[in-house]
Biopython code that builds the backbone (N, CA, C, O; Angstrom):
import numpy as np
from Bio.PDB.StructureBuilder import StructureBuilder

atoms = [
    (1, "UNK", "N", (-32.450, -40.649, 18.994)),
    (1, "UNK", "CA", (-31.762, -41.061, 17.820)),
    (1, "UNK", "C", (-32.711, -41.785, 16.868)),
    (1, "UNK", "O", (-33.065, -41.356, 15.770)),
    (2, "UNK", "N", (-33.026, -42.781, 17.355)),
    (2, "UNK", "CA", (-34.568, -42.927, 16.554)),
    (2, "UNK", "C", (-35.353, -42.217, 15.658)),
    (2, "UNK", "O", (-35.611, -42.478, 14.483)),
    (3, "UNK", "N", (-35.771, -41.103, 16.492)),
    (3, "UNK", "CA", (-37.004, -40.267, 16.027)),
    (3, "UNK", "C", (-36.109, -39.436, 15.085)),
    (3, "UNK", "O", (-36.612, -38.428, 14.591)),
    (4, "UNK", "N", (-34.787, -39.766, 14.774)),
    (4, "UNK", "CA", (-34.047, -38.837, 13.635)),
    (4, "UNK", "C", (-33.496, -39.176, 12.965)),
    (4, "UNK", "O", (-32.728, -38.468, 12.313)),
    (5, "UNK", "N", (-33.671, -40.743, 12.774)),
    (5, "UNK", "CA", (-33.774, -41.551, 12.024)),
    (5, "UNK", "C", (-32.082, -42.418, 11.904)),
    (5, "UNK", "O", (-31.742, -43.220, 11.035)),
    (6, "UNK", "N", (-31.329, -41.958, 12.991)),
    (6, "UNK", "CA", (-29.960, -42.249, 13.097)),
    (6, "UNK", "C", (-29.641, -43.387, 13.881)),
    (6, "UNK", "O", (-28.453, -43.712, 13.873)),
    (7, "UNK", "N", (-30.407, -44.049, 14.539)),
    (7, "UNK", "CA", (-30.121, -45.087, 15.829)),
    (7, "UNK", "C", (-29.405, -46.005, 14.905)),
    (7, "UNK", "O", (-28.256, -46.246, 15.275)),
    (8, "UNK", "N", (-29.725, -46.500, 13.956)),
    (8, "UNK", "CA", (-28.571, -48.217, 13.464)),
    (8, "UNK", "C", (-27.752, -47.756, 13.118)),
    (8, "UNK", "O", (-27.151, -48.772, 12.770)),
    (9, "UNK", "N", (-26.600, -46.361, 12.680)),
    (9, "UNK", "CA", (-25.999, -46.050, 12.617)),
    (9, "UNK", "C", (-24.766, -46.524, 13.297)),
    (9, "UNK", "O", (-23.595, -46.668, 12.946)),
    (10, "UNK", "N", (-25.672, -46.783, 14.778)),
    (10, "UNK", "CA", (-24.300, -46.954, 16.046)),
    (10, "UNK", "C", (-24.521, -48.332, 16.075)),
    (10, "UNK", "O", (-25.462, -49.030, 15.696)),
    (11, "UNK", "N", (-23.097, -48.652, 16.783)),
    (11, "UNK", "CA", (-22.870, -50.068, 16.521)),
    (11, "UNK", "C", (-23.261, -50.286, 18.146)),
    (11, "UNK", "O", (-23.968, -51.200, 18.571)),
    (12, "UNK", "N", (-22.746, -49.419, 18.804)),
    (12, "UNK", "CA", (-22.711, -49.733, 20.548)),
    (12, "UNK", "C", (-23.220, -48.336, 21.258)),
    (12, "UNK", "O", (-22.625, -47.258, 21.239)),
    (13, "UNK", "N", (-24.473, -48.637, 21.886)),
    (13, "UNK", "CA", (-24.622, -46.919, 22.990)),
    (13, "UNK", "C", (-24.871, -47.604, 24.328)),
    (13, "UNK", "O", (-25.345, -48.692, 24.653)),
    (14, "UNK", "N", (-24.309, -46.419, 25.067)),
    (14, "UNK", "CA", (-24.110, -46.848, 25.726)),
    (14, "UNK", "C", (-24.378, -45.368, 26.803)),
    (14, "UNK", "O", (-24.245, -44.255, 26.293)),
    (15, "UNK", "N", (-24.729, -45.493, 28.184)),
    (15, "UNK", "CA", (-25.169, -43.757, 28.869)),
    (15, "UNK", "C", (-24.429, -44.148, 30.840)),
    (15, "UNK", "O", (-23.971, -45.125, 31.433)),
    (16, "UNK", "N", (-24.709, -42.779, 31.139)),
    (16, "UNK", "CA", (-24.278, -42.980, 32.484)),
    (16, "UNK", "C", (-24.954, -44.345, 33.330)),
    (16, "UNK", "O", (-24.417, -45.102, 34.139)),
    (17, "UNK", "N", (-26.202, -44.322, 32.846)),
    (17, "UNK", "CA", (-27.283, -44.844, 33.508)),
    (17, "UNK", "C", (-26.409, -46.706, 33.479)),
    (17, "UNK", "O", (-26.256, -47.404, 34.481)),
    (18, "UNK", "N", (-26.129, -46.956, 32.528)),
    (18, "UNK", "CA", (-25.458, -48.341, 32.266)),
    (18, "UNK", "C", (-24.103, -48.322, 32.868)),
    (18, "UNK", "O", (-23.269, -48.779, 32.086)),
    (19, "UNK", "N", (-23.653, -47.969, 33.921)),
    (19, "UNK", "CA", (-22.261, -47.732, 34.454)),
    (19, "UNK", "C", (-22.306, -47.207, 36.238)),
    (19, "UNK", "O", (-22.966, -46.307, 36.757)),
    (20, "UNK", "N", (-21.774, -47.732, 36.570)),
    (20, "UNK", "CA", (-21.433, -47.687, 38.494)),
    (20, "UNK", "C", (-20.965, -46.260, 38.627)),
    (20, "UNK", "O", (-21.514, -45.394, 39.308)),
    (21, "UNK", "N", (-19.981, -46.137, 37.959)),
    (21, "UNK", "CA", (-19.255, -44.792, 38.002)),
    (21, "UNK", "C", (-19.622, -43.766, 36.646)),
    (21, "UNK", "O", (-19.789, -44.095, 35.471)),
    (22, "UNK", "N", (-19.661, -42.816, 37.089)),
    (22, "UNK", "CA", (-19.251, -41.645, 36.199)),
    (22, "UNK", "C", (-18.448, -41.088, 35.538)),
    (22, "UNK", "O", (-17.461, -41.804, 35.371)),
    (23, "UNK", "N", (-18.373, -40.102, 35.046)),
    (23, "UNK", "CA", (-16.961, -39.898, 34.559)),
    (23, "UNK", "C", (-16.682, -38.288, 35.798)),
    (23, "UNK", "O", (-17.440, -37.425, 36.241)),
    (24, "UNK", "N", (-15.678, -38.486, 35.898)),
    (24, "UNK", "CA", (-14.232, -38.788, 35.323)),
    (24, "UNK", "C", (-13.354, -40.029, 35.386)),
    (24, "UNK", "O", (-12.219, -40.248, 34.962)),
    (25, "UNK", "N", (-14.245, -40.779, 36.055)),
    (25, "UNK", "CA", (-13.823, -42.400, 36.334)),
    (25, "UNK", "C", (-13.938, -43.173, 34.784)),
    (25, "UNK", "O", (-14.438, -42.478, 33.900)),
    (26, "UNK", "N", (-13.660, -44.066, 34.546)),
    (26, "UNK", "CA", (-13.455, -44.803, 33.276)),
    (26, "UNK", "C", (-14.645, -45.779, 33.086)),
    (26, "UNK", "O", (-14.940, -46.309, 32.015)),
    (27, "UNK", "N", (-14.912, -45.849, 33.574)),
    (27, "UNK", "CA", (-16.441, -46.915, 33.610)),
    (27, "UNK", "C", (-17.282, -47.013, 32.098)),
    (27, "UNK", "O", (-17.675, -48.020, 31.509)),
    (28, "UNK", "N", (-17.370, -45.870, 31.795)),
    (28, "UNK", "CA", (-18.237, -45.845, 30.390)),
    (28, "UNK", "C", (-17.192, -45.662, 29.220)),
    (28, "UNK", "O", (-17.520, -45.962, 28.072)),
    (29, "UNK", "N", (-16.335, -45.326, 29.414)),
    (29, "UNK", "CA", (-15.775, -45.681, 27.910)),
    (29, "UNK", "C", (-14.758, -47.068, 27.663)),
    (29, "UNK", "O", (-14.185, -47.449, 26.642)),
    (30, "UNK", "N", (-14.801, -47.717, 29.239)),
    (30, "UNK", "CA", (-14.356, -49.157, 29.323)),
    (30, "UNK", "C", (-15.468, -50.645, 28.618)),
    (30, "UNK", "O", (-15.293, -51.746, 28.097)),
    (31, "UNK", "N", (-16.673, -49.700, 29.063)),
    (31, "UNK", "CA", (-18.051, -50.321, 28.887)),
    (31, "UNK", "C", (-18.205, -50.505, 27.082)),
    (31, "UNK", "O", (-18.587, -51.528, 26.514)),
    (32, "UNK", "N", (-17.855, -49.414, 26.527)),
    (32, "UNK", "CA", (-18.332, -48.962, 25.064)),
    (32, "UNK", "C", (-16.952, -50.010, 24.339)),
    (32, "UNK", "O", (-17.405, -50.632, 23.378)),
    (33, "UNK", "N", (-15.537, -50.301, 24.568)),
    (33, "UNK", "CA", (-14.693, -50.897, 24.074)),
    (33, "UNK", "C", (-15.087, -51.619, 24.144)),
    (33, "UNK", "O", (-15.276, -52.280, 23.123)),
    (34, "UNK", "N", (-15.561, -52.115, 25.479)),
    (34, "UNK", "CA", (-16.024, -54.114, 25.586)),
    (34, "UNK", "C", (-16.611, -53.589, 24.570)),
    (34, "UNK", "O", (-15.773, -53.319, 23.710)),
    (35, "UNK", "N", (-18.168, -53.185, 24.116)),
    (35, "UNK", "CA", (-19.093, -53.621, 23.379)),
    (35, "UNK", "C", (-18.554, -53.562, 22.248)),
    (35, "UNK", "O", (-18.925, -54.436, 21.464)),
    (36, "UNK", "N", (-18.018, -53.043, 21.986)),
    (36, "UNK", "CA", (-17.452, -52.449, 20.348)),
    (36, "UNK", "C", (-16.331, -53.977, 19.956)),
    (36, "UNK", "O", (-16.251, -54.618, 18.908)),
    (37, "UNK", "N", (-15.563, -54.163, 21.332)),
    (37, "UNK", "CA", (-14.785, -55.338, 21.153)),
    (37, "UNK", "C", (-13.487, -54.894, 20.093)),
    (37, "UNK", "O", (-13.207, -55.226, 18.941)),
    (38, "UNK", "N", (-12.790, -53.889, 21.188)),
    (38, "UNK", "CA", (-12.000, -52.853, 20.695)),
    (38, "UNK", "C", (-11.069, -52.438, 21.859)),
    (38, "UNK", "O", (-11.481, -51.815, 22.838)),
    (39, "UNK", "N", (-9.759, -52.837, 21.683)),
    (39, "UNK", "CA", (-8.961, -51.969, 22.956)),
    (39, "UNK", "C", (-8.992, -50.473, 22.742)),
    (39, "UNK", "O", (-9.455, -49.839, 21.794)),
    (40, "UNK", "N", (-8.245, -49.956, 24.114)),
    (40, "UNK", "CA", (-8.676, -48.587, 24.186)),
    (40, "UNK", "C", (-7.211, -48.205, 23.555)),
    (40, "UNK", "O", (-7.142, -46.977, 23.602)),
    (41, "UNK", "N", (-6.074, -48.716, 23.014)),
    (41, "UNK", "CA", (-5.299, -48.654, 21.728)),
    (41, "UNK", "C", (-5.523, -48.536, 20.081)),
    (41, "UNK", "O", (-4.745, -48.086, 19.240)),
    (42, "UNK", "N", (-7.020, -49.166, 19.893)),
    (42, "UNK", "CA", (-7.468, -48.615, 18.917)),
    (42, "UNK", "C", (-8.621, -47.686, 18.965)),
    (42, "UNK", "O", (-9.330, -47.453, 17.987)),
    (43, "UNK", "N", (-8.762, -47.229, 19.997)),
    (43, "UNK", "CA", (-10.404, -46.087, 19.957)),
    (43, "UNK", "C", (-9.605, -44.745, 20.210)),
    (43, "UNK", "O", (-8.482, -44.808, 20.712)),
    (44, "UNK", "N", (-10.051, -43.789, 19.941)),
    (44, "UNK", "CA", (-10.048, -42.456, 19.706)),
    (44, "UNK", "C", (-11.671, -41.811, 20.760)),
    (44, "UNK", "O", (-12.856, -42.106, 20.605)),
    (45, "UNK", "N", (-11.149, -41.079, 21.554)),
    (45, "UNK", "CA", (-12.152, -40.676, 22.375)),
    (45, "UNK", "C", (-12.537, -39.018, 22.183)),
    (45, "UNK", "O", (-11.737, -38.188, 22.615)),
    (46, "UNK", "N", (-13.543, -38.668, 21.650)),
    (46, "UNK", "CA", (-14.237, -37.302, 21.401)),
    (46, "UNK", "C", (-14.671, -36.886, 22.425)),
    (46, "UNK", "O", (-15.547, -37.495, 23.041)),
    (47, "UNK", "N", (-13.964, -35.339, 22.983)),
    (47, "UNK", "CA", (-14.998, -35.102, 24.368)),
    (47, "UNK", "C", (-14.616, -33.436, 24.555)),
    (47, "UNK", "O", (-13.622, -32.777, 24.250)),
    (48, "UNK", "N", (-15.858, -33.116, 25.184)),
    (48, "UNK", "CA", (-15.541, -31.142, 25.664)),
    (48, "UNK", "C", (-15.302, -31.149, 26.728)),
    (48, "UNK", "O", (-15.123, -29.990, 27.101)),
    (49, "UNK", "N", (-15.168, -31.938, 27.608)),
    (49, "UNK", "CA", (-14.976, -31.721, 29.082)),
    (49, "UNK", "C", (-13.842, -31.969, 30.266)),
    (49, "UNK", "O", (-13.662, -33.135, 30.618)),
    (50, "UNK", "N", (-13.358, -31.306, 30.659)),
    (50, "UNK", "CA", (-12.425, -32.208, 31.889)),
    (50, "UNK", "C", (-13.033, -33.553, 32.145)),
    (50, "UNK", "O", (-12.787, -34.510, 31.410)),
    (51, "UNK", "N", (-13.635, -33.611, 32.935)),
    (51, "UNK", "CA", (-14.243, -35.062, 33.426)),
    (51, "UNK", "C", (-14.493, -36.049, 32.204)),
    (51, "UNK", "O", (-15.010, -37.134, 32.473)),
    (52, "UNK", "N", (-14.176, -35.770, 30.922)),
    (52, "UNK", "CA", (-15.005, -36.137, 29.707)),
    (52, "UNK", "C", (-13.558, -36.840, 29.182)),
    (52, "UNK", "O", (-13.453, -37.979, 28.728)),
    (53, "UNK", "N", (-12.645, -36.014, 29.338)),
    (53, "UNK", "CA", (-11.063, -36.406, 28.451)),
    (53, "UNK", "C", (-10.130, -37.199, 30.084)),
    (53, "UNK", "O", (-9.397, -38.186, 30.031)),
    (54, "UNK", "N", (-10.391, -36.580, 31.077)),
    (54, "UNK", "CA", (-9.996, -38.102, 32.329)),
    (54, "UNK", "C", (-10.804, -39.434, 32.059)),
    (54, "UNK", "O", (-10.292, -40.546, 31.935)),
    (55, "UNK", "N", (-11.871, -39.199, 32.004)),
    (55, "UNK", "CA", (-12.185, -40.757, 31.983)),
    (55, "UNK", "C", (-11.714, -41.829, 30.498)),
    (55, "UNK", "O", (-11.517, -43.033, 30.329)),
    (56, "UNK", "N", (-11.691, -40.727, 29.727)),
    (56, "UNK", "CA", (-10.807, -41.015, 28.461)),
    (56, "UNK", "C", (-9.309, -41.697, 28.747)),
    (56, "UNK", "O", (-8.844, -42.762, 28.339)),
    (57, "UNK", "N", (-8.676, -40.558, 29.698)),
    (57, "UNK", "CA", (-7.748, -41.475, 29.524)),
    (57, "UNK", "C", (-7.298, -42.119, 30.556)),
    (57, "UNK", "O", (-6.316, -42.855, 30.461)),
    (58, "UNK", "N", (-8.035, -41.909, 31.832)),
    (58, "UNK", "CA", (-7.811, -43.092, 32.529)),
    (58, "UNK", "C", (-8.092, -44.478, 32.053)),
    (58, "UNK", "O", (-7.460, -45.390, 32.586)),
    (59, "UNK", "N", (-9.386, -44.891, 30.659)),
    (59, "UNK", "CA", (-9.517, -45.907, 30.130)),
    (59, "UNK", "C", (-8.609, -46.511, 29.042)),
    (59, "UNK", "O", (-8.754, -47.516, 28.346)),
    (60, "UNK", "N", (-7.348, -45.330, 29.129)),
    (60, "UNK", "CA", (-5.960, -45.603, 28.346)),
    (60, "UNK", "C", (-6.250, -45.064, 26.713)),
    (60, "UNK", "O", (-5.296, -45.154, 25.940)),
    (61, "UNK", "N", (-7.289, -44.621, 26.301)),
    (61, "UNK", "CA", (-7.295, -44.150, 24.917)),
    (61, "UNK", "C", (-6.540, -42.831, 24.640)),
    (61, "UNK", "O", (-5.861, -42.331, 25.537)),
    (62, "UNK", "N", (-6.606, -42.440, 23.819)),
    (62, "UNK", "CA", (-5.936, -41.185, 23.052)),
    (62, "UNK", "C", (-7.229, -40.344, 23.490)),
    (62, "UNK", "O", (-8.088, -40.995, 24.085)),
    (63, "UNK", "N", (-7.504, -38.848, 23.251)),
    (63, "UNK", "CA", (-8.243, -37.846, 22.981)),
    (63, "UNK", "C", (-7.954, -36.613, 22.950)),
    (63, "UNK", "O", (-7.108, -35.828, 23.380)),
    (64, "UNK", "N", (-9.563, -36.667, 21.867)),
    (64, "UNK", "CA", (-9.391, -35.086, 21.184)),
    (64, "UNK", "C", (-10.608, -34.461, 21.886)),
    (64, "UNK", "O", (-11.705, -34.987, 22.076)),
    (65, "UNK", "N", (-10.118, -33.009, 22.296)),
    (65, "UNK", "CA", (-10.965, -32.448, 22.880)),
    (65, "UNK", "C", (-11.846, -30.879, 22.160)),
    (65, "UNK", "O", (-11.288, -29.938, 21.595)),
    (66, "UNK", "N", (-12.908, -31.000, 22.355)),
    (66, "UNK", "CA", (-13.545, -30.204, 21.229)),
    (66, "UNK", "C", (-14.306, -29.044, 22.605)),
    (66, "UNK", "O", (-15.325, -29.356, 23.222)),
    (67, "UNK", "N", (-13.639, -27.923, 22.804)),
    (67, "UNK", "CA", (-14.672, -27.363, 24.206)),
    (67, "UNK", "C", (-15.745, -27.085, 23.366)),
    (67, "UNK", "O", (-15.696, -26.976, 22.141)),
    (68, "UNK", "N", (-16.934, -26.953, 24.248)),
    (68, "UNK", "CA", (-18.077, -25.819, 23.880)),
    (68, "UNK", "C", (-17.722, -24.563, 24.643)),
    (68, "UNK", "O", (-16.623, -24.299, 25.131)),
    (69, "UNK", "N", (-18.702, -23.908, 24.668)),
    (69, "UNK", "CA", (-18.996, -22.185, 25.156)),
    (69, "UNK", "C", (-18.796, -22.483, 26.733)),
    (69, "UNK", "O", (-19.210, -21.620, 27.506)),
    (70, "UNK", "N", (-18.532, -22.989, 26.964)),
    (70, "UNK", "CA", (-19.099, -23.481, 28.367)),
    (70, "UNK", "C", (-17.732, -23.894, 28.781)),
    (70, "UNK", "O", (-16.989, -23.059, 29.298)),
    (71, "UNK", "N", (-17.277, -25.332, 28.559)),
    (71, "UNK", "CA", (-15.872, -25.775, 28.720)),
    (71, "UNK", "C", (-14.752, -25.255, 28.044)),
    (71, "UNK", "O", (-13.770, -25.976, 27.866)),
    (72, "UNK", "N", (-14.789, -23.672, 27.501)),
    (72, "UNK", "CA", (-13.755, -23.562, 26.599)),
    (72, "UNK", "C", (-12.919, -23.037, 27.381)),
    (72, "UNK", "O", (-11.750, -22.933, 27.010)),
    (73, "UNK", "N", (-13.373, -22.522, 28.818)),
    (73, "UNK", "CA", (-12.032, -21.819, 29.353)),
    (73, "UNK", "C", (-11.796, -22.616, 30.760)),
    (73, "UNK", "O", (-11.585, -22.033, 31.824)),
    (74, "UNK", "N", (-11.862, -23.999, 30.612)),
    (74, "UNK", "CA", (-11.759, -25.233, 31.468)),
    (74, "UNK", "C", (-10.703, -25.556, 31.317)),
    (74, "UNK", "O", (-10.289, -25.045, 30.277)),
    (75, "UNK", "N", (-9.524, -26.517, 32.072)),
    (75, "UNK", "CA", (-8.711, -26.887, 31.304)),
    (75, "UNK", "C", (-8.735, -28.020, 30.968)),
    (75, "UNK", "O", (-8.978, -29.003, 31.668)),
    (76, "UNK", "N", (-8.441, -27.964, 29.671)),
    (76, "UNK", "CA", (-8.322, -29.684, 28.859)),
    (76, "UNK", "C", (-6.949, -30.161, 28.346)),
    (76, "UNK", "O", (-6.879, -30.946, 27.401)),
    (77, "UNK", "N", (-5.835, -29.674, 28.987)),
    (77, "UNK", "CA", (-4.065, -30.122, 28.854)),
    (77, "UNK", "C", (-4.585, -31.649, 28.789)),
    (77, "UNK", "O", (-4.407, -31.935, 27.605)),
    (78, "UNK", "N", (-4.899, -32.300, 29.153)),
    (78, "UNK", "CA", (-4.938, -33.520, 29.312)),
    (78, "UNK", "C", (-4.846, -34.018, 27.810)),
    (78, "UNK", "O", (-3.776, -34.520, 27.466)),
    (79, "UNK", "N", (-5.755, -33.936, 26.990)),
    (79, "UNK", "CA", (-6.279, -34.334, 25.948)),
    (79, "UNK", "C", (-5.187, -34.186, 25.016)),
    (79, "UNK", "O", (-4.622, -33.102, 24.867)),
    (80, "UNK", "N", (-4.787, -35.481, 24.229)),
    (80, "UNK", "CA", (-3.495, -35.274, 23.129)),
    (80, "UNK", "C", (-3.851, -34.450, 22.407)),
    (80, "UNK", "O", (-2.850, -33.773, 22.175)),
    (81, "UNK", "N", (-5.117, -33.846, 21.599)),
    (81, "UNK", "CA", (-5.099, -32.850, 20.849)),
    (81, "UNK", "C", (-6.395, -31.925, 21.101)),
    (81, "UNK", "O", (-7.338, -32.405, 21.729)),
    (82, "UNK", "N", (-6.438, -30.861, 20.713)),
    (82, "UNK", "CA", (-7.533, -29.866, 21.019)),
    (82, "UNK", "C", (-7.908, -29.012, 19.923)),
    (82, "UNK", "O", (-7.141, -28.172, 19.453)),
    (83, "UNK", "N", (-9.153, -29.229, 19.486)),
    (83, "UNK", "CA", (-9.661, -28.497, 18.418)),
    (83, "UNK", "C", (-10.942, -27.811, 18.693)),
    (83, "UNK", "O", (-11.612, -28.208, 19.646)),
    (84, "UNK", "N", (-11.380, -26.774, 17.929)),
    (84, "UNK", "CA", (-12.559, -26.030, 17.981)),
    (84, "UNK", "C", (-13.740, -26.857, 17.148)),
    (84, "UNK", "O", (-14.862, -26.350, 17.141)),
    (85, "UNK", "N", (-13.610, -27.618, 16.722)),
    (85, "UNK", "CA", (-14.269, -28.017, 15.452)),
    (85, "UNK", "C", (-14.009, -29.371, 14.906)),
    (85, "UNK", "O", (-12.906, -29.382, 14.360)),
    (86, "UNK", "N", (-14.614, -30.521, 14.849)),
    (86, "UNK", "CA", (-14.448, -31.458, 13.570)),
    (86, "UNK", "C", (-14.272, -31.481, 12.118)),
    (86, "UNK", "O", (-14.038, -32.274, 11.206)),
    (87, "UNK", "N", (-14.597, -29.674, 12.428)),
    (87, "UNK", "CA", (-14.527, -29.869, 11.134)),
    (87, "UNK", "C", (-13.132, -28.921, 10.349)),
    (87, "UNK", "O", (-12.750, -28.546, 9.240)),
    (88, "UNK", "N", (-12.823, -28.882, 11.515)),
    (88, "UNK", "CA", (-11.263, -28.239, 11.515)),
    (88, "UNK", "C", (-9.728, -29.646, 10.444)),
    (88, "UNK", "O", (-8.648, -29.670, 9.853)),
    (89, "UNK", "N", (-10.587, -30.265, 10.805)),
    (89, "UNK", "CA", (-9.154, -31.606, 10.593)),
    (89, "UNK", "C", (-10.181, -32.788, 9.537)),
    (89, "UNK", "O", (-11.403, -32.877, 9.658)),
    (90, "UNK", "N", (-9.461, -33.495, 8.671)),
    (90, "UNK", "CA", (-9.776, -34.637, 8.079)),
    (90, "UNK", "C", (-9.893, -35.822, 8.860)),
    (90, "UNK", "O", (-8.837, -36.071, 9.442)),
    (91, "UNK", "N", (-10.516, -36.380, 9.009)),
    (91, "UNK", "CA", (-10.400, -38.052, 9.071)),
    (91, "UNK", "C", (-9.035, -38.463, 9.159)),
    (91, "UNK", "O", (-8.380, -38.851, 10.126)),
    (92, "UNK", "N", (-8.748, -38.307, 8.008)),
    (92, "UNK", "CA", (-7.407, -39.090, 7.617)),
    (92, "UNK", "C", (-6.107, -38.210, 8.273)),
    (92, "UNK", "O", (-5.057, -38.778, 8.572)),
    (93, "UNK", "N", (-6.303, -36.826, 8.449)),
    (93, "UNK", "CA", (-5.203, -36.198, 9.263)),
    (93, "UNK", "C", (-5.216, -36.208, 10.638)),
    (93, "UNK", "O", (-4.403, -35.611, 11.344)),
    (94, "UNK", "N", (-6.383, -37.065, 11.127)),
    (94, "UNK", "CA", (-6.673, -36.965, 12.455)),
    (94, "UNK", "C", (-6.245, -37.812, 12.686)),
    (94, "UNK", "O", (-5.604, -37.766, 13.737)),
    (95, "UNK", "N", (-6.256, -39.146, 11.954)),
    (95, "UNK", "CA", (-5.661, -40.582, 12.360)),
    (95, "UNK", "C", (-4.561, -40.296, 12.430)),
    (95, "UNK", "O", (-3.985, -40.591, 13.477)),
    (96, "UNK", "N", (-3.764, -39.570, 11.303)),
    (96, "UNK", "CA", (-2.397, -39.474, 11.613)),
    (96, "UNK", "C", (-1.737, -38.881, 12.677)),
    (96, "UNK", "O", (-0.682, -39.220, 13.213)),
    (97, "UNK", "N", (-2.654, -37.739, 12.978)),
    (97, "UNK", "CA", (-2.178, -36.777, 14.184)),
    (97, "UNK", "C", (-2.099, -37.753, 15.307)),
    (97, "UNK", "O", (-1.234, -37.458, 16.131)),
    (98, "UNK", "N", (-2.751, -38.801, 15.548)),
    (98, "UNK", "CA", (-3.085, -39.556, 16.693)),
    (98, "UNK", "C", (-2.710, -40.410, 17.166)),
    (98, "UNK", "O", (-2.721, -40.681, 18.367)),
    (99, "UNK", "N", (-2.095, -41.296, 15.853)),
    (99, "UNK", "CA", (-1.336, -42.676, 15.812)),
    (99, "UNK", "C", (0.219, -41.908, 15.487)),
    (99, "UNK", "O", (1.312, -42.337, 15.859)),
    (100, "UNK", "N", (0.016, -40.940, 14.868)),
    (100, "UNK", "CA", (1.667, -40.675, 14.735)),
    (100, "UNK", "C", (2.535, -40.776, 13.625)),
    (100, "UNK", "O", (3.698, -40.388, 13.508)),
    (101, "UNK", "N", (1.568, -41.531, 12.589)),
    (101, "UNK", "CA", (2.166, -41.608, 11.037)),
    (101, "UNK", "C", (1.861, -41.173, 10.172)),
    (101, "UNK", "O", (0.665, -40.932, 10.010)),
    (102, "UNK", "N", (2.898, -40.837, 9.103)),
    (102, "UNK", "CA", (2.358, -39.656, 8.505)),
    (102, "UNK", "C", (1.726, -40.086, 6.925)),
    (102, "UNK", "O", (1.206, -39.226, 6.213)),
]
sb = StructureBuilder()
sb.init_structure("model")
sb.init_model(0)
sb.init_chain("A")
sb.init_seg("    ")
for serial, (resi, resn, name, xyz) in enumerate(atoms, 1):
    if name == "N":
        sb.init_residue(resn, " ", resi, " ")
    sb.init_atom(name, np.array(xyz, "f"), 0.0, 1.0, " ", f" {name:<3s}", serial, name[0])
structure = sb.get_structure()
């Protein structure tokens, strides 16, 4: 992230390596709320994976699940919403889709 000139961008990173458990266990996106200093009522969790959208919501957040080529014929029921793309949905229609207001 550095070398692409994006690292202060993020407020909190955070990797497997900093966490006991893995995912599908909750460990790292429990880790990233502390830092952020954010319940998992206000975070929104981005992920392509089974193991990626459990640990999501075993850490109680919402998620949207984006497969790749790879996880697209995985199942991701789990995940409150499922898209091909970010760039399928707005910002602002995503919040709504998520929180529920219109």
């Amino acid at each position: 992230m550095a070398r692409l000139g994006i690292l202060e961008r993020f407020d909190c990173l955070r990797c497997r390596d900093d966490v006991a458990n893995a995912k599908p266990e909750p460990d790292l996106y429990i880790a990233v709320l502390d830092c952020l200093g954010v319940t998992a009522a206000d975070a929104i969790a981005i992920e392509d994976s089974p193991n990626g959208v459990a640990a999501a919501k075993r850490a109680g957040m919402r998620c949207v699940a984006i497969p790749n080529s790879i996880t697209a014929r995985l199942d991701l029921s789990q995940a409150d919403l499922t898209l091909t793309s970010l760039a399928d949905i707005s910002l602002t229609r995503l919040l709504e889709r998520m929180t529920g207001t219109p």
